[in-house]
N, C-alpha and C positions, 0 to 999 in steps of 0.2 A: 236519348232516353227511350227506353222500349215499355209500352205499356201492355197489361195480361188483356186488355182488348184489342191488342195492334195486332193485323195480322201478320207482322214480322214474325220470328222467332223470339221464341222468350228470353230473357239473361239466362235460365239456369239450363235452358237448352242449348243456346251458344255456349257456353261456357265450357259443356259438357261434351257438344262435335269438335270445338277448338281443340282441347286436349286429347280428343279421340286420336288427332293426327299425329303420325309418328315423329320425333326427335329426330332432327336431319345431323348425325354428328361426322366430322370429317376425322379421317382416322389418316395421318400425316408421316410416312416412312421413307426409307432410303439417305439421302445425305450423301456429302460429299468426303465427310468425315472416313476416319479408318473404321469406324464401325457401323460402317451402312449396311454389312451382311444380320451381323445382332440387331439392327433396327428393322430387317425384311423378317429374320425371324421371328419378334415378337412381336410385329404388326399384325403376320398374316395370324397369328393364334389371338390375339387380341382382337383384331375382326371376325375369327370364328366362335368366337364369343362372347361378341355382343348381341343381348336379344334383341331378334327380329321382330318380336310383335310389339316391341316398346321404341327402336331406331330404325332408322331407315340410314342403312352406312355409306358415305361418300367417300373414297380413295382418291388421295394426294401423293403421287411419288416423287420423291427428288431423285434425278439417275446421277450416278459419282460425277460427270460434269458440271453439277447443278442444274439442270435441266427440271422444270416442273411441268408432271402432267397428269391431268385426271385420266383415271382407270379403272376400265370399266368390266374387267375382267373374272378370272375365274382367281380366287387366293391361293389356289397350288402354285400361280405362275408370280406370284410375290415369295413364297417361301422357297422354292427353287431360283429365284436370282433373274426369270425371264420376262419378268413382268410388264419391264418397259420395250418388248418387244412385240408385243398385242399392237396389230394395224387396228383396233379403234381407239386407242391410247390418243387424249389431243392435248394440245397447248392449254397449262392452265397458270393461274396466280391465284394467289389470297390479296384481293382488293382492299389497298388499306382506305380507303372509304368507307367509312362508317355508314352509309347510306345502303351502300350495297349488302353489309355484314353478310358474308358467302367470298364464293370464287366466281371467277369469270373464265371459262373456257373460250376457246378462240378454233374453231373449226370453218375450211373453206372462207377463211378472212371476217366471219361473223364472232360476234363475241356475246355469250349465253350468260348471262347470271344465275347462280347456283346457290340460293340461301344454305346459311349453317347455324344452327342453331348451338352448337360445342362440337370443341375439334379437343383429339388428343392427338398429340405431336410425338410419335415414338420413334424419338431422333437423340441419338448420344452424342456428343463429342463438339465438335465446335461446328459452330451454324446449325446446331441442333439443342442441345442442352446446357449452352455456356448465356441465354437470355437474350440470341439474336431474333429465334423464332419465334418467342412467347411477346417482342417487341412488336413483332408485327400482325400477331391477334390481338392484340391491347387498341396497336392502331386501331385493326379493323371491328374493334369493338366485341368479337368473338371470345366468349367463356372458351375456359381452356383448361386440362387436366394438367396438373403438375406447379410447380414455384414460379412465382414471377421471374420481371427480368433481373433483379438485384438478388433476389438471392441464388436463381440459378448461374447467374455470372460467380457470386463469390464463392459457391460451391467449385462449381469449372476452374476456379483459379486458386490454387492451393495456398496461395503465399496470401490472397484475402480471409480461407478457410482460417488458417492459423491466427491469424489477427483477431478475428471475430472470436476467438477460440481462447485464445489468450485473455480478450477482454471479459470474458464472460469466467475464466478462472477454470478453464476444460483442459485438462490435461493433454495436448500431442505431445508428437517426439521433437526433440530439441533441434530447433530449425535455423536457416540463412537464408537470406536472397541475395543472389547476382543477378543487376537487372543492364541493357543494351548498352547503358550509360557507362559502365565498367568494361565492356566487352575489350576493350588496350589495355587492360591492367587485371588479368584474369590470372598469370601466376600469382602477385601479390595480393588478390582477392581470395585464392584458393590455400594459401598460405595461413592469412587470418580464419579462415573456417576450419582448418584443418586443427592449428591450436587453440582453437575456441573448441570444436565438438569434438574431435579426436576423432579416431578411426575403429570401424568402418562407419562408411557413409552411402547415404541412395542418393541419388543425383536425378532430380524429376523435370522434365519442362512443366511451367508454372500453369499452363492450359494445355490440357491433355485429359480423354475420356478414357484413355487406353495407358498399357505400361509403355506405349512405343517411344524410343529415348530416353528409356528409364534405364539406371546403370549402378552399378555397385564398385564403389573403392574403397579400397585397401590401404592404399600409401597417396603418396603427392601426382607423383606422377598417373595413376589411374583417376583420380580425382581430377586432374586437370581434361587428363580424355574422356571421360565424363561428362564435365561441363561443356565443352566443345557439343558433343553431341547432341545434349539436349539442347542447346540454343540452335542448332541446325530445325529443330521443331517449333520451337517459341520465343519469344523473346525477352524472357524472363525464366529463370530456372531458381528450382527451390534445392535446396541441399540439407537432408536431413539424418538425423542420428539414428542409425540402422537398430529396428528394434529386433529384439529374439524373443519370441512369445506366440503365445495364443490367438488364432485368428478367430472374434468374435462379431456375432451379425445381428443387428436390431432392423426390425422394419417398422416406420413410423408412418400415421395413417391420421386423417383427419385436417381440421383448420380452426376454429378456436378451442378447441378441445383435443388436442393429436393424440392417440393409445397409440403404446407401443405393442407391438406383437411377444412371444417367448423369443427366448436367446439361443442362436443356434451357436454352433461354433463349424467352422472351413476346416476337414480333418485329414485332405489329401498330402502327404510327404513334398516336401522342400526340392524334391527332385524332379516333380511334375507343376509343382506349383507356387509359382514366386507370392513369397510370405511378406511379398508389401507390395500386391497386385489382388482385387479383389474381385475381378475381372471373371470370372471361372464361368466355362462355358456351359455348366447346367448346374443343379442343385443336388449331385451324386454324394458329392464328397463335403455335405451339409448334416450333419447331424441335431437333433431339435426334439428336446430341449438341448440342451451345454448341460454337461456336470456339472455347475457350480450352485455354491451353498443359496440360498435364498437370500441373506444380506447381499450378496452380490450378484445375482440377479435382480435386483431390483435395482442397484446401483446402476449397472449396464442401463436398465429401460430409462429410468429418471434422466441418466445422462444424454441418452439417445433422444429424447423429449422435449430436454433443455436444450440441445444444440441445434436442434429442429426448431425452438422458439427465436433461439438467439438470431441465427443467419437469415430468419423470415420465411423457413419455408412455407408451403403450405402443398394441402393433397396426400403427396407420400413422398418418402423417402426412405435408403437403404441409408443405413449409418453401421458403419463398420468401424472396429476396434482394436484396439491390441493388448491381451493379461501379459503382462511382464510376468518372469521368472521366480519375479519378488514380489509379487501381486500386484502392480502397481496398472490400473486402467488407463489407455490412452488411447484417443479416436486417432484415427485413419483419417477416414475421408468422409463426406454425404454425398450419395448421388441421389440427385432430383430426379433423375429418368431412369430407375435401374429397367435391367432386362422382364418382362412382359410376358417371357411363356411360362405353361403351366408348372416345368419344370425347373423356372430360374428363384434363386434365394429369395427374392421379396413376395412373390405369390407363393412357394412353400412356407414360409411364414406367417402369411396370412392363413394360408390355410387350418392352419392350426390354431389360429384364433375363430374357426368356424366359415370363412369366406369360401367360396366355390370361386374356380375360375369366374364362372359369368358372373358371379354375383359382386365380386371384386371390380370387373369392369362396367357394371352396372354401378355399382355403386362411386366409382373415380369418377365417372360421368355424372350422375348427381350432385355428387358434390359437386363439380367444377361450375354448374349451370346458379348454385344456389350461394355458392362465396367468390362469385366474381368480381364483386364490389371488393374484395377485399387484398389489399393493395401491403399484405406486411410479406 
């Protein structure tokens, strides 16, 4: 207890140097995943635009080995790919000890603790955004930007997406799973899918950040080379009814209150751009708002909202669509981690709900610090 005659400092003067000091937030790139290059891209813009006079930034790289090292370098050498080749780059972990809440760097055999006060993990694909690495900020007690570990696992895994999707009365496209357990009976398995949803069909692995092993058939016989391939990636593949339609993009934002952003729609041709890949490597071929009538944009946002409530996200998310021919709305996919730079779908989006880059990462950072507690 501090009294106005003690000659300590007063409460409202501690209170007032404590918060003086900077936000130590760790900003977590690379991965082992196929999309470790989209993770350096929108780290290093994502730490070029986090304010300085409010954080104080801590770089984490994972190198495509897995390899983790604190980096203390210059951001050109993250966005050009060389990052982990900086001679003062060391050994680092995220301590799941709670006590330490930081990293522990290991240089000439000593080991440094590194408090974190919030880390953003801008890591796609598996051992990134499927809820391995947001497990082990949970351990280590560190506030973290983006969904926990259940919903970013059933987002990452399409055949849980659907489920949670179905339960909830969300329209996707008309789906199968083939799971390891069938892998000796995959003619007779692809047989029944084939007279159940008819042709064409997308043949997905069931965890995957990327289209890679993603495939399109025609008849029996491409459907079975299909499935093949994708279980070459996971082990578990989703098989679903090839939609033809409108590629439509919501960005959702927040945690007991999520708004959705305006509705853009993906408007590049089917010959640059696979139309059940939503994957697009900048925000060119994004137009915003979407043509569509006001009942159904609000449709798109509510839906985007509700699927966002249902799977548990929280923070943000990119939720993608599909307008059928006949009008009929069907979600794609959420991604918990979309891409980060100024120029990918989810920050043009925002932007147009009024967010500036920094102020978008300013703001995912707040949030994270102030609904950690909260576990949907």
């Amino acid at each position: 207890m501090i009294l106005e005659n003690d000659n300590k400092k007063s409460g409202l003067l501690f209170i007032k140097e404590k918060y003086m000091a900077k936000i130590k937030a760790a900003v977590i790139f690379g991965g082992t995943a196929r999309e470790h290059e989209l993770s350096l891209a929108s780290a290093a813009e994502v730490i070029q635009n986090i304010p300085r006079d409010k954080y104080e930034v801590i770089c984490i790289g994972i190198t495509r080995k897995g390899r983790w090292l604190y980096f203390p370098g210059d951001v050109s050498d993250i966005a050009d790919g060389t990052w982990d080749q900086d001679t003062d780059c060391t050994a680092a972990i995220i301590s799941p000890d709670p006590l330490h809440r930081g990293i522990i760097t290991i240089e000439n055999g000593e080991a440094t603790v590194r408090k974190v006060d919030v880390a953003i993990p801008v890591l796609m694909g598996k051992h990134g955004g499927d809820g391995t690495i947001q497990g082990l900020l949970e351990l280590a007690n560190i506030p973290y930007v983006g969904s926990g570990v259940l919903a970013s696992a059933s987002c990452m895994d399409k055949s849980h997406t659907h489920m949670v999707m179905d339960d909830y009365d969300i329209r996707t496209a008309d789906w199968e799973l083939i799971t390891q357990r069938e892998i000796n009976h995959l003619d007779e398995c692809c047989r029944e899918i084939a007279a159940k949803l008819g042709f064409p069909l997308v043949v997905k692995p069931a965890n995957s950040g990327s289209n890679v092993g993603t495939s399109f058939a025609d008849n029996s016989e491409q459907l079975l080379s299909a499935v093949k391939i994708a279980f070459s990636n996971d082990n578990k593949v989703v098989v679903e009814k090839y939609i033809s339609g409108r590629k439509l993009e919501a960005a959702v934002l927040g945690s007991d209150q999520p708004m959705c952003s305006p509705v853009g729609e993906i408007t590049a041709s089917e010959t640059v751009y696979d139309p059940n890949n939503f994957n697009v490597s900048t925000g060119d071929d994004l137009t915003i708002p979407a043509e569509l009538s006001p009942e159904l944009t609000k449709k798109v946002q509510d839906t985007a909202v509700k699927a966002f409530k249902a799977i548990g996200c929280k923070g943000l998310a990119r939720v993608d669509f599909f307008l059928t021919d006949d009008g009929e709305l069907l979600l794609n996919k959420i991604g918990t981690m979309p891409g980060l730079r100024k120029n990918s779908v989810f920050p043009k989006l925002m932007e147009h709900m009024g967010f500036s880059h920094e102020e978008l990462i300013d703001y995912l950072l707040e949030q994270a610090v102030e609904n950690s507690d909260r576990t949907y």
